[in-house]
Every structure is written in C-alpha cells, then in structure tokens.
ZAZA-251436 format. One record per residue (C-alpha): x, y, z; residue in one letter; residue number from 1. Coordinates in steps of 0.25 Angstrom, whole numbers, plus 5000, padded with zeros to 4 digits. Each point is the difference from the previous one (the first is absolute). Layout:
N
R    px    py    pz  tipa  pati
R     X     Y     Z     A   NUM
...
//
This chain:
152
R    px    py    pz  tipa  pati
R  5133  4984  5208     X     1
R  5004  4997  4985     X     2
R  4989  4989  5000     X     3
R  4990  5011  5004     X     4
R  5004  5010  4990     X     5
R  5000  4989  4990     X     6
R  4985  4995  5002     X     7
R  4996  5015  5000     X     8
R  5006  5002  4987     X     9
R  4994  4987  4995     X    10
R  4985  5003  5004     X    11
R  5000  5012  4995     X    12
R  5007  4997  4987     X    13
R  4988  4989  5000     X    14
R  4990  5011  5004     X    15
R  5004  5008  4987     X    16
R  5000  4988  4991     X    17
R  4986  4997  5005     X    18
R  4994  5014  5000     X    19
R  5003  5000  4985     X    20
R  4997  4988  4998     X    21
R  4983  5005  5001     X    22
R  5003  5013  4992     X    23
R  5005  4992  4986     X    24
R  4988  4999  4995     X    25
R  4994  5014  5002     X    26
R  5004  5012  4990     X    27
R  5014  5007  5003     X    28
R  5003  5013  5000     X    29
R  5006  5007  4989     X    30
R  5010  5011  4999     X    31
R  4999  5008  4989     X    32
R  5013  5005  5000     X    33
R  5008  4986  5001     X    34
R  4992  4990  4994     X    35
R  5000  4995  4985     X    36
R  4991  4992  4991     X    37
R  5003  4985  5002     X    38
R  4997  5002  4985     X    39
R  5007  5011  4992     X    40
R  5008  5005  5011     X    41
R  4995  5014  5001     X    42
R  4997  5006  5012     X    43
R  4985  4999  5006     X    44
R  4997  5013  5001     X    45
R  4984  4998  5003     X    46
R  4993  4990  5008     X    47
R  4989  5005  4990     X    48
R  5001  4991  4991     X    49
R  5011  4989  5007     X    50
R  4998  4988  5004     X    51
R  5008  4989  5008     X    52
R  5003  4985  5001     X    53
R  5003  4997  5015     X    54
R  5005  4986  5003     X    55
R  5003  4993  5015     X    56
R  5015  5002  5001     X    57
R  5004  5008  4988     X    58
R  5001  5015  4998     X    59
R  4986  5007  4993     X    60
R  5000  5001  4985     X    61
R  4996  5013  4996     X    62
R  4996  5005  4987     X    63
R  4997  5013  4995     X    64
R  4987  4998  4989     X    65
R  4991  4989  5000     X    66
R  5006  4995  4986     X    67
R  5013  4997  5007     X    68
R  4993  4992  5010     X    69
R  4993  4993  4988     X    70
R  5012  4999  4992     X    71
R  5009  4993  5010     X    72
R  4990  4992  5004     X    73
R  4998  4996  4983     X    74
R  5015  4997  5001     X    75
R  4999  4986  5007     X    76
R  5004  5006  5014     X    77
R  4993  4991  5011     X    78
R  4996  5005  5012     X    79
R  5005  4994  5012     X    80
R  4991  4993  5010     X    81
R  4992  5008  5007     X    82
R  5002  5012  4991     X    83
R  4988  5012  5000     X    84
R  4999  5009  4990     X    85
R  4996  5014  5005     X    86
R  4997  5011  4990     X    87
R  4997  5016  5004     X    88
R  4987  5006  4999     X    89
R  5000  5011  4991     X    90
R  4990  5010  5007     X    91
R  5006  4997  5015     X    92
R  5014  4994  4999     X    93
R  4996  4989  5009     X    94
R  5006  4984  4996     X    95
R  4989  4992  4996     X    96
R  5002  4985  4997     X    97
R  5000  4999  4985     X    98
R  4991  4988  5000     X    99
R  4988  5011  5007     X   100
R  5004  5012  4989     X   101
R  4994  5005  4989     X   102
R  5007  5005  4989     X   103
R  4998  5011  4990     X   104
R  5006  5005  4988     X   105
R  5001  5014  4998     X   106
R  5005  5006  4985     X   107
R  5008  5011  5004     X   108
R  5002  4998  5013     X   109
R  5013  5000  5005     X   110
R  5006  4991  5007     X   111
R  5018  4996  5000     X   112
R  4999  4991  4987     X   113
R  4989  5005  4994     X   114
R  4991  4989  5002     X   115
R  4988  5009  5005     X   116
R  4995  4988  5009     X   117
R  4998  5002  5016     X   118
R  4992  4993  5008     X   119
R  4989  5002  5012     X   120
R  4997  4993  5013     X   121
R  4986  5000  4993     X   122
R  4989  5005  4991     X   123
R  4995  5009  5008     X   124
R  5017  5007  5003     X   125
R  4999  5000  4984     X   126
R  4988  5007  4999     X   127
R  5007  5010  5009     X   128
R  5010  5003  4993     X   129
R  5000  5011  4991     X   130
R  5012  4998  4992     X   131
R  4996  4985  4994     X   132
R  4985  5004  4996     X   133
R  5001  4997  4985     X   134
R  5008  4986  5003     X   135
R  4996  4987  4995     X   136
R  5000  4988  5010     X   137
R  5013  4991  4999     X   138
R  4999  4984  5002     X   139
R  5008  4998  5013     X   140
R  5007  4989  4991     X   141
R  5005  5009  4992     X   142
R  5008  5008  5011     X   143
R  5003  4984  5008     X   144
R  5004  4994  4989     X   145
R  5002  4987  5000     X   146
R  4995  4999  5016     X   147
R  4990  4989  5001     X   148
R  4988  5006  5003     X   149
R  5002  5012  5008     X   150
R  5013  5000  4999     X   151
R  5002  5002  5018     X   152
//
C-alpha cells in the first residue's frame, strides 16, 4: 500500500514538473500588487509599459519601464539559455515577444522612470494608440541592448 501511494506521488510530482516544463517560455502573469522590477525594485504597477524575461526553470523577471529592461540588460547580465523576452503592448496590455515589437518614444509620456518608451505588438496597434501619436520610432537595439540581433 505505501509502494502504491509512493508511485502516485511520484507521477504526479513528474506530471507537474512536465506541465511546466512547456509554459517557460510563454509570458507569465504579473501581479501588480507583488511584483517588483528585476531592475530598481519598485513595484510594476502597469503591464502598460513592463516587460518580462522568462527563462526554463527560473522565476520571470519583471520590469517596470522599458529602460529598466534596457538598463539590466546594458549591465552585462546574460540571459540563460532559452530565455524570451516579452515586452506589453501599450494599447492592449497583451505580451508580445520583444524581437516582434516596435518601440516609440513618447516626450511626455508617462511611464515609471520616466523614459516615455512603450512598445506595440505592431505598426498598425501603434497607429491605434492614441496617447503615442507624436512619438518617434525607437531602434529595437536601443531597448535590447547588447542582445544579438533581436535580442529573443
């Protein structure tokens, strides 16, 4: 009876480890209440203007502005194997993978550090957007820094 209850609790330990084994690489969630910028420690109060580094087996990174992200990542941090980068669209809140985003800076706009750069899922979620009509287009290298190519 032991051996039993001990090969249930190991296949459904194993089932847990695999279920998440698949989801590492998509965006998590975010809890605006508990979660803090991997960056300057302050709380990500908007998924607005966050963005994410999500790597198998680790706990997401989160930051609050798109110059955190940029920041940590001009600070020499690597990013583990298999790491994505997700960053939020402005407009809709949806994570979008940073490599298929484009980014706008916006004088005025607010976002937590004051960088005024958000990013859209495209062109076209841009072009809906009222609060970044005005912006001028930001070189994905700029916010990846240092991130070969893409930086995904």
């Amino acid at each position: 009876m032991n051996w039993a209850r001990l090969l249930l609790a190991c296949g459904a330990l194993a089932g847990i480890a695999g279920c998440g084994a698949g989801d590492s690489l998509s965006p998590a969630t975010l809890d605006t209440r508990n979660d803090a910028c991997a960056h300057c420690r302050m709380s990500v109060s908007s998924v607005r203007t966050a963005a994410q580094i999500v790597a198998p087996g680790e706990e997401p990174r989160f930051f609050d502005d798109l110059s955190c992200l940029s920041s940590w990542l001009g600070a020499g941090h690597v990013l583990p194997s298999g790491a994505r980068i997700f960053v939020a669209d402005h407009r809709t809140s949806s994570w979008v993978s940073a490599d298929l985003a484009v980014f706008t800076r916006v004088p005025g706009l607010e976002t937590p550090m004051g960088s005024g750069i958000v990013a859209h899922e495209s062109e076209a979620s841009r072009d809906q957007d009222d609060a970044v009509r005005g912006g001028s287009p930001v070189p994905p290298r700029e916010v990846l820094v240092g991130q070969a190519g893409s930086g995904t």
